[in-house]
C-alpha positions in Angstrom: -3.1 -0.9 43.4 -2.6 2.4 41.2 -0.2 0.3 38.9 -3.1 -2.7 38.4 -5.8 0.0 37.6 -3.2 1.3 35.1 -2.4 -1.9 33.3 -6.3 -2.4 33.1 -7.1 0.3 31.7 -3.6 0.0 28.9 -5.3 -3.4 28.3 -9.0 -2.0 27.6 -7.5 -0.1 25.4 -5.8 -2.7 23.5 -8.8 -4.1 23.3 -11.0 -1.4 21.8 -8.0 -0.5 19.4 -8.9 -4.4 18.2 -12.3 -3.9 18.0 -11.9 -0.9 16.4 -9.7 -2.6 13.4 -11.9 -5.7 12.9 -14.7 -2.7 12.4 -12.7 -1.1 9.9 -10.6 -3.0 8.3 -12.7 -6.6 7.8 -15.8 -5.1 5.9 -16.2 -4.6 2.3 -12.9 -6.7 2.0 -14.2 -8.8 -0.7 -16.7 -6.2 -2.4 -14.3 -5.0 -5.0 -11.9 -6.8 -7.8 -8.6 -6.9 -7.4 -7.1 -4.3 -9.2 -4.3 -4.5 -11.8 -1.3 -4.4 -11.6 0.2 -5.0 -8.4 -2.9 -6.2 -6.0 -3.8 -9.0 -8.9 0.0 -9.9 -9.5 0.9 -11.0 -5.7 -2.8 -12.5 -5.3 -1.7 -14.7 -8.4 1.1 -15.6 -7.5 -0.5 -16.8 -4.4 -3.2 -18.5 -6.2 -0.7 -20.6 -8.4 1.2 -21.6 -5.2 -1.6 -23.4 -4.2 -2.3 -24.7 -7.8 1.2 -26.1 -8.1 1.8 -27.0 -4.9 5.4 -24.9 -5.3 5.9 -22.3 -2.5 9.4 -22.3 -2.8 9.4 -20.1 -6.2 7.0 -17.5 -7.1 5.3 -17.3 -10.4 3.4 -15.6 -12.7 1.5 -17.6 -15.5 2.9 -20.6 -14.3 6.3 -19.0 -15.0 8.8 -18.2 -12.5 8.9 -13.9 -11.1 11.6 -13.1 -9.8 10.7 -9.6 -8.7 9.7 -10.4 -5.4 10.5 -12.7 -2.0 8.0 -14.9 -0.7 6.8 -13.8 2.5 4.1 -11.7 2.1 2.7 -14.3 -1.1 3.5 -16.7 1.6 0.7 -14.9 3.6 -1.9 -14.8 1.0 -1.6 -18.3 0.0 -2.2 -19.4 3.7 -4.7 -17.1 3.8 -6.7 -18.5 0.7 -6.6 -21.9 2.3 -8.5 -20.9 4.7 -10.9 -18.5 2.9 -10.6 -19.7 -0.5 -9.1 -18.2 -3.3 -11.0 -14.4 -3.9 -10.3 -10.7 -2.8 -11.0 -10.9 0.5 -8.5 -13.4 1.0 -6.0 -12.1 -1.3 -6.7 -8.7 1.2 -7.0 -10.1 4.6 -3.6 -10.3 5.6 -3.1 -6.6 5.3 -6.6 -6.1 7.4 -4.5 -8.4 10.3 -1.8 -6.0 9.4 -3.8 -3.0 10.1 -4.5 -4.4 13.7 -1.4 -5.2 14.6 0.2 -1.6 13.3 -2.7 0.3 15.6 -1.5 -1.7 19.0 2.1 -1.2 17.8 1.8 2.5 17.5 -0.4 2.6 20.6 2.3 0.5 22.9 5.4 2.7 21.4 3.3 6.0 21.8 2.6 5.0 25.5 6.2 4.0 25.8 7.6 7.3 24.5 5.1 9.9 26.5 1.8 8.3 27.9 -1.4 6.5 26.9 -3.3 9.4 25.7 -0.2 9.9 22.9 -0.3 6.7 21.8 -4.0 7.0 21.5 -3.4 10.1 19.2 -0.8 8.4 17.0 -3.0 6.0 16.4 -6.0 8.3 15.4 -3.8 10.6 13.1 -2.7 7.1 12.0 -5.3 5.3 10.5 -7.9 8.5 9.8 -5.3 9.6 7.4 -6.5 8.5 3.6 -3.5 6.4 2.1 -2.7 4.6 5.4 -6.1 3.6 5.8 -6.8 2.4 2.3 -3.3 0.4 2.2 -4.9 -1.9 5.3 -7.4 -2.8 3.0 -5.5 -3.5 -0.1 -3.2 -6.3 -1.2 -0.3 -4.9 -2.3 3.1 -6.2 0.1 3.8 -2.2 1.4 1.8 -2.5 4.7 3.5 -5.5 6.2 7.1 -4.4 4.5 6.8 -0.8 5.8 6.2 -2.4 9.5 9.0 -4.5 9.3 11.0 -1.5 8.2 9.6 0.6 10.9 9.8 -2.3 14.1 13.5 -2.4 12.7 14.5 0.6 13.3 12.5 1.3 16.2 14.5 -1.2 18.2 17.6 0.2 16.8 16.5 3.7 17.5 15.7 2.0 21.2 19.7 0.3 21.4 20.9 3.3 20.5 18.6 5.7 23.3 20.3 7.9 25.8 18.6 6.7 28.4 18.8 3.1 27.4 17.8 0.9 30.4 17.1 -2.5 28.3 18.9 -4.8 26.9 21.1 -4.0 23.8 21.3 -7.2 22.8 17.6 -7.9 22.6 17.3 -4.8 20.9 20.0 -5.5 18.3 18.5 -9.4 17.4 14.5 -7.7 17.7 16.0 -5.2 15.1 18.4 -8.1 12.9 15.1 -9.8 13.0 12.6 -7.8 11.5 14.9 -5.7 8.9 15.1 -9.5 7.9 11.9 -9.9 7.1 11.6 -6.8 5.7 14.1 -8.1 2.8 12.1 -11.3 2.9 9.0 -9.4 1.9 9.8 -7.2 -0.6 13.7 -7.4 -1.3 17.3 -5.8 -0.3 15.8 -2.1 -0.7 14.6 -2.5 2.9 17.9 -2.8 4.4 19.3 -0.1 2.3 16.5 2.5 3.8 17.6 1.5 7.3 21.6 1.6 6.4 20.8 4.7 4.6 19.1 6.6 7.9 22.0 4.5 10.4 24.7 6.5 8.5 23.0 9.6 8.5 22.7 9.4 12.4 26.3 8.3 12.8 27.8 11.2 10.7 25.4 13.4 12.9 26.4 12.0 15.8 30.2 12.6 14.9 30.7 8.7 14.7 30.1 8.0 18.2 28.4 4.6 19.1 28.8 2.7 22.0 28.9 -0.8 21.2 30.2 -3.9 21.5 31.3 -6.4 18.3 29.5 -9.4 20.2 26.6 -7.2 19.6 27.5 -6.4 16.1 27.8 -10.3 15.2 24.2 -10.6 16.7 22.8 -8.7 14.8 24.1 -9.2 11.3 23.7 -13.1 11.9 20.0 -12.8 13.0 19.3 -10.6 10.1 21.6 -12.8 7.2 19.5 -15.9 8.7 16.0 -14.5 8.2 16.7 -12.3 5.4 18.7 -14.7 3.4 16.3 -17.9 4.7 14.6 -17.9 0.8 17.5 -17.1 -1.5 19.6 -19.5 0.6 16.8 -22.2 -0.4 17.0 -20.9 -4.1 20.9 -21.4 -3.9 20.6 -25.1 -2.5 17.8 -25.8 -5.2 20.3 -24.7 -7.7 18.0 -21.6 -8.8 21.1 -19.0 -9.3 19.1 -17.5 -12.5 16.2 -16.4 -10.2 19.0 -14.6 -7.7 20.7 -12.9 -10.7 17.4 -12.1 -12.4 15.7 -11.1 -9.2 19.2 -8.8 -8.3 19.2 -6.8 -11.8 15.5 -6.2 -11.8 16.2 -4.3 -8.5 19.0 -2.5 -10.3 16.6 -2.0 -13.1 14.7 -0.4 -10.8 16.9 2.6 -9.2 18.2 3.2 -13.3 15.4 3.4 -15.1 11.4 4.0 -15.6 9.3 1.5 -15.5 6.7 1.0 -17.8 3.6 3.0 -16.9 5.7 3.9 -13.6 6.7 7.7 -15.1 6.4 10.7 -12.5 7.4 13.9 -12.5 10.6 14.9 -9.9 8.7 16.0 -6.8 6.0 13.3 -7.3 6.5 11.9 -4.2 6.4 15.0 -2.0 2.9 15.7 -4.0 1.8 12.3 -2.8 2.5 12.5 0.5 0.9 16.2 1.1 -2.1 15.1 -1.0 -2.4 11.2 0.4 -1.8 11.4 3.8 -4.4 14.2 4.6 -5.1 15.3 7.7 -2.3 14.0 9.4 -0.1 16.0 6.8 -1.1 19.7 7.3 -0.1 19.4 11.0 3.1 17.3 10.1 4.5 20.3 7.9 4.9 22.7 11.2 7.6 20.3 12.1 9.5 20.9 9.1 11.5 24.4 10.8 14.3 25.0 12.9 14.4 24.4 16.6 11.6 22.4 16.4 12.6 20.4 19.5 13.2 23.2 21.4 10.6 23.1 23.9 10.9 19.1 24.0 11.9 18.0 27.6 12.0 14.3 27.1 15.7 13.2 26.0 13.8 9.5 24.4 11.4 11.5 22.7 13.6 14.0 21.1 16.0 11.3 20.0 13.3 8.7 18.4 11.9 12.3 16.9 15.8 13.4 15.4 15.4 9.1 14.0 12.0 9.9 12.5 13.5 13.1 10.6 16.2 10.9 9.2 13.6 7.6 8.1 11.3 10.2 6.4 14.5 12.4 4.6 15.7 9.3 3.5 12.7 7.3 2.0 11.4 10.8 0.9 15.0 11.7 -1.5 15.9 7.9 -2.0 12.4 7.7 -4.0 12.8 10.8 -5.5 16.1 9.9 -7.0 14.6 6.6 -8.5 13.3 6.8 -11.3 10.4 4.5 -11.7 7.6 6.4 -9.7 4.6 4.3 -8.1 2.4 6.1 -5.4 3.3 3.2 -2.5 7.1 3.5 -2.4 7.2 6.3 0.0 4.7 4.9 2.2 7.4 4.0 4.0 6.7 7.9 5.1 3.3 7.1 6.6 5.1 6.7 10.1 7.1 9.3 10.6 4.7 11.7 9.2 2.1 10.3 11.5 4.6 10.7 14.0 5.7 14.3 13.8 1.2 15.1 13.2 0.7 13.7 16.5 3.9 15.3 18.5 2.8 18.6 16.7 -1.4 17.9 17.7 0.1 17.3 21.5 2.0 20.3 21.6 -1.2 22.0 20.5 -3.6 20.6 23.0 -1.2 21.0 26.0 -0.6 24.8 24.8 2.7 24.7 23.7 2.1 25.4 20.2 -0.9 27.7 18.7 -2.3 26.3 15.4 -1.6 29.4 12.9 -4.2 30.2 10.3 -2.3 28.8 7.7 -3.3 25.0 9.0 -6.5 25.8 9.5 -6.7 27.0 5.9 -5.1 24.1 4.6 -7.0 21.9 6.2 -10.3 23.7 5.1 -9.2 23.9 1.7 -7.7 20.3 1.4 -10.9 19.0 2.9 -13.2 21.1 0.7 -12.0 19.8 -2.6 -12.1 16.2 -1.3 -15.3 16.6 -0.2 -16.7 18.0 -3.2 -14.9 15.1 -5.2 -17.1 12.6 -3.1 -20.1 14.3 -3.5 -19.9 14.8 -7.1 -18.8 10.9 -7.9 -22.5 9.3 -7.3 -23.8 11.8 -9.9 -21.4 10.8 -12.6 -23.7 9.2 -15.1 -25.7 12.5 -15.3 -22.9 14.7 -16.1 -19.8 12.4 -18.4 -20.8 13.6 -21.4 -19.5 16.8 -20.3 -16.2 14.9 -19.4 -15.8 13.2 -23.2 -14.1 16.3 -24.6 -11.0 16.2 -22.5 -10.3 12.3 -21.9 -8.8 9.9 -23.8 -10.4 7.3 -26.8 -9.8 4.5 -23.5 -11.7 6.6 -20.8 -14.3 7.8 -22.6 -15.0 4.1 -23.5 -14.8 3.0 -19.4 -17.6 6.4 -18.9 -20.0 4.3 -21.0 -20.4 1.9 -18.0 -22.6 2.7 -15.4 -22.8 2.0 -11.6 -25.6 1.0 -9.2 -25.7 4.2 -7.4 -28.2 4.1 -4.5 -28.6 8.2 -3.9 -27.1 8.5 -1.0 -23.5 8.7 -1.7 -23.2 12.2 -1.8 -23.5 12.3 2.1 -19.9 10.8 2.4 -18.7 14.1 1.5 -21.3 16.2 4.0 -19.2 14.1 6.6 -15.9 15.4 6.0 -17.2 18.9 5.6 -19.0 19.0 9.0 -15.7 18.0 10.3 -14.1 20.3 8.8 -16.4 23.1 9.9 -16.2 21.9 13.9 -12.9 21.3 13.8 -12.4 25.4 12.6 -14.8 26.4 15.6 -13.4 24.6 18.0 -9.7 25.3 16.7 -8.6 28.0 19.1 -10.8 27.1 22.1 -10.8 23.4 22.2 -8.0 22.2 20.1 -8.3 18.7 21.7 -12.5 18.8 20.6 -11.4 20.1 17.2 -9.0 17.7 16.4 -10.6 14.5 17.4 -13.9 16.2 15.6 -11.3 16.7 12.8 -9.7 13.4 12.6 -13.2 10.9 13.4 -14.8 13.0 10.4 -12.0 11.9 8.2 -12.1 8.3 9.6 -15.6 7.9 8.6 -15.3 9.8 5.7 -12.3 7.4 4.1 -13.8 4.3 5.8 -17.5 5.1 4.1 -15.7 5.7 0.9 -13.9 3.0 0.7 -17.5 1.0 1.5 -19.9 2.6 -1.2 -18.1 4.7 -3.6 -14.8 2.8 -4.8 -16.8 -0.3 -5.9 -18.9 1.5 -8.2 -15.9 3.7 -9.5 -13.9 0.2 -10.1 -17.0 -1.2 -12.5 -16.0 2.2 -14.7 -12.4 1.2 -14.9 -12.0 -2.3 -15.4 -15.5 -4.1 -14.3 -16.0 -4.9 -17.9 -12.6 -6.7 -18.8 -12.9 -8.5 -15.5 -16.5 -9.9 -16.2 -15.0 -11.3 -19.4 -12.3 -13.2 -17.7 -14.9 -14.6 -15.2 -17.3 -16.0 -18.0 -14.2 -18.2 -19.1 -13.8 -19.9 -15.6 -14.3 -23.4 -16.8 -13.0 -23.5 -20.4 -10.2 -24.5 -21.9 -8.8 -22.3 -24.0 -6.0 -20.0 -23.7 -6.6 -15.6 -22.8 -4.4 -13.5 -23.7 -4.5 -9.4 -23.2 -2.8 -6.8 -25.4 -2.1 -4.5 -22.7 -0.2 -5.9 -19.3 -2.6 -7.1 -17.0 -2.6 -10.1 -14.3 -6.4 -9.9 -14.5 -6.7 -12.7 -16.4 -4.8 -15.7 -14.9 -6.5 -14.7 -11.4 -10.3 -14.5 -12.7 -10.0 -16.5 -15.1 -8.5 -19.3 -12.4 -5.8 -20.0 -15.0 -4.3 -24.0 -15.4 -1.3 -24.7 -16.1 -2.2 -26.2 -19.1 -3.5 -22.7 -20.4 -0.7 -20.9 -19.3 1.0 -19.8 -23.3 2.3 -16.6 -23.5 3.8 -16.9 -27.3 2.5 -13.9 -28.7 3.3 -15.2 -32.5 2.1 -18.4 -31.4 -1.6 -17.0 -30.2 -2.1 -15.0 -32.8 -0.7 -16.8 -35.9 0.1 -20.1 -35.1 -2.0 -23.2 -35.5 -3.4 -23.3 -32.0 -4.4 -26.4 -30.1 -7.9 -24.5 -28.4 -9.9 -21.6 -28.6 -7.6 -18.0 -27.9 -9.6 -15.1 -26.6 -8.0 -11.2 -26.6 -8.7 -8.4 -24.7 -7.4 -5.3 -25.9 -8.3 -1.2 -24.9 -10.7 -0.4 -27.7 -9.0 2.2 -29.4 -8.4 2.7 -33.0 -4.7 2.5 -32.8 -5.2 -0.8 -30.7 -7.7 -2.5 -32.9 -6.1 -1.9 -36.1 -2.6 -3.1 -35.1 -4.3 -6.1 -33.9 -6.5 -6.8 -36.8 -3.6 -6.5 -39.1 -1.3 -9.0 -36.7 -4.0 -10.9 -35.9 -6.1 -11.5 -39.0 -8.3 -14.5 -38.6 -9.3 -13.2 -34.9 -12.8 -13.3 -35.2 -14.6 -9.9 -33.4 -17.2 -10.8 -30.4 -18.0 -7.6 -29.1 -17.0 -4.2 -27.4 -18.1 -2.4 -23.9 -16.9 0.2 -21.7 -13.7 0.6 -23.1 -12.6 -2.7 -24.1 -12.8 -5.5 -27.6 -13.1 -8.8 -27.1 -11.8 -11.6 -30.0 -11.6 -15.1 -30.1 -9.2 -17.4 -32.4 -10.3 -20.7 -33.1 -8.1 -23.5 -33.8 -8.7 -24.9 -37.1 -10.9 -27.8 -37.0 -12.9 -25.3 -35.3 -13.1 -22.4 -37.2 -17.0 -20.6 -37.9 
């Protein structure tokens, strides 16, 4: 009787945790562009599978792109069948993500100590900033970072002291996601994995128990699912796209990317800053003897994994050169993980939250807060801005936003959090945390809701409204700075898709050419001298607009 009660509850929990995700996750979806580069350039590619009809090879203006596999394109595409071609559907798969992470995190917290943990893991979870706002994005991270994570967990579960299931489960469960983790996003997602399996085993001292029938499951489950595309690409007789798709990778751990710079700690700096709250409780982790007090044998060996999967994404990423804010979000687990193992310790009185986290989190939460509050009122106050931004930004701050006045509350939320969560702190950490935590929830979910979509009309609303009011012409759009913007809202043919620079803006074209380029004086007069029978149309918010007609139709 005691064991039915239990499972009803574990699955009214479930429930609300789904509930809970359609709440957050499904609104506002679609209330925001896409924005450049990489949300725009996998919903593209997505779009033009449908277009073409191709979902073997990716491509970008019609044009094979080798950068990436097709799973998670694979997603979107099926996903604008059914909701038509736009940002939400472009984001919903990420949003089903987001679901299926929260029960995930909830059934392995359970698994590892008891409900009310996995509970917790989920909370630090999804009320931290970046891991929430990655559920509602469509870049390919979320769903390769849970393959990643599901890999190693079942690794991390054949490899358990106290091991009661079966390895060979384990081993395929592991083969198979690590798999798809390659068939999402490419080969770096075994290497993070191999990367953290030899660290263990020279910890360990080399000692695995094992046997090789288990050694051929797993390598044959994960060469099957992770080799399923570039198998098709060999049998189609697509080598280039292999070799081009394996030096891009290359390219990628040797050198900076354009627009990809960083400085050498960038990623720690993103982590602290990104993956607030969860992140000032995580760093009490980072000391000797941490497991001291830890009873559980499971728990301190998937915590010893976690310590290696975070060391390991955190220095691989340093070490590369090209530096985008998403490539140690592969960190967003373990982090949570240690937040929530530190929170318990707290609430059960193990562990006595120092000043020094309560002063981070004030402070941290202070100048976020402010930042929110500030936003709504920027159209009163840019001017003041113009003195210490760029010729480009100062062009975006001529835009303005529909601001409906009440913005500013957002950041009152997070505040009031804050200040419960520092009087309840030493009396009733487990008040002050969830106070803490549901604060920062609503305060990134409210964000997300009415803030970013007026920010985005100051950034790139204008370009984009261009591209849309060429939807059903036929003529060929071309921007002077890298941007996917315009195949996607432009709903790009294949007959449109030139990209002969020479040809578009000297040649004799065949129909009308229209350029988008950032309106600054360096910008506009190299193009006016390359380009000299463009024809100017008009400048706003940080952008010119130009049009070249063919010659029969020149004005």
């Amino acid at each position: 009787m005691f064991e039915k009660i239990v499972a009803q509850k574990n699955v009214l929990i479930q429930s609300a945790i789904v509930l809970l995700g359609l709440v957050l996750f499904l609104p506002g979806l679609g209330s925001v562009h896409l924005f450049d580069w990489d949300e725009i350039n996998f919903a593209e590619s997505a779009r033009e599978m449908l277009v073409t009809g191709d979902y073997l090879n990716v491509q970008i203006n019609f044009e094979s792109f080798w950068e990436k596999p097709p799973l998670f394109i694979w997603m979107q595409a099926l996903s604008m069948k059914m909701f038509g071609v736009g940002e939400f559907a472009a984001r919903f798969p990420n949003a089903v993500c987001g679901i299926i992470t929260m029960l995930l995190l909830f059934r392995i917290g359970t698994q590892l100590r008891n409900e009310r943990f996995g509970v917790l893991w989920v909370l630090v979870y999804v009320a931290s900033f970046t891991p929430f706002f990655y559920f509602k994005s469509g870049i390919i991270d979320p769903w390769f970072n849970l393959f990643i994570f599901l890999g190693t967990y079942f690794f991390i579960r054949f490899t358990s002291p106290n091991k009661s299931q079966n390895g060979y489960l384990s081993l395929a469960c592991s083969g198979l996601f690590l798999g798809l983790a390659v068939l999402t996003k490419g080969p770096v997602g075994f290497l993070i994995f191999l990367l953290t399996f030899a660290c263990y085993l020279v910890l360990n001292r080399f000692r695995l128990a094992f046997k090789w029938g288990q050694v051929f499951l797993f390598f044959g489950v994960f060469a099957f699912v992770g080799g399923f595309w570039f198998l098709l690409q060999m049998l189609n007789g697509n080598w280039s796209v292999i070799q081009d798709f394996i030096v891009y990778q290359i390219r990628l751990f040797e050198t900076k990317d354009a627009g990809h710079g960083g400085f050498f700690l960038y990623h720690f700096v993103v982590l602290l800053v990104g993956v607030f709250p969860a992140s000032m409780f995580a760093l009490f982790t980072f000391r000797r003897g941490v497991l001291s007090k830890e009873q559980d044998a499971n728990m301190a060996h998937f915590f010893r994994w976690m310590q290696l999967l975070f060391w390991v994404v955190l220095i691989l990423f340093t070490i590369v050169r090209t530096k985008i804010i998403h490539y140690s979000s592969m960190c967003y687990f373990p982090l949570t993980f240690f937040a929530a193992w530190y929170i318990e310790q707290v609430i059960s009185g193990e562990e006595k939250l120092p000043l020094s986290a309560k002063l981070l989190v004030a402070i941290f939460s202070f100048v976020f807060a402010l930042a929110v509050t500030i936003i709504p009122f920027i159209d009163s106050y840019k001017h003041l801005l113009y003195p210490f931004v760029d010729e480009f930004t100062r062009g975006n701050l001529e835009a303005t936003s529909q601001w409906y006045g009440f913005e500013w509350i957002v950041g009152l939320v997070l505040a009031a959090g804050v200040i419960g969560f520092l009087l309840f702190a030493d009396t009733k950490p487990k008040r002050a945390v969830l106070v803490l935590f549901a604060s920062s929830l609503l305060f990134v979910f409210s964000t997300m809701l009415l803030v970013v979509p007026q920010v985005e009309k100051y950034t790139q609303g204008a370009a984009i409204e261009f591209y849309e009011s060429k939807l059903a012409e036929d003529c060929y759009i071309l921007s002077m700075h890298k941007s996917y913007a315009p195949y996607f809202y432009s709903l790009r043919q294949p007959q449109n898709n030139c990209f002969d620079v020479p040809y578009l803006c000297r040649g004799s074209i065949d129909k009308p050419c229209y350029f988008v380029l950032r309106n600054t004086q360096r910008a506009v007069s190299a193009f006016e001298q390359e380009t000299e029978s463009a024809e100017f149309l008009y400048t706003k918010n940080g952008f010119a607009f130009y049009v070249r007609y063919p010659k029969s139709e020149l004005r």
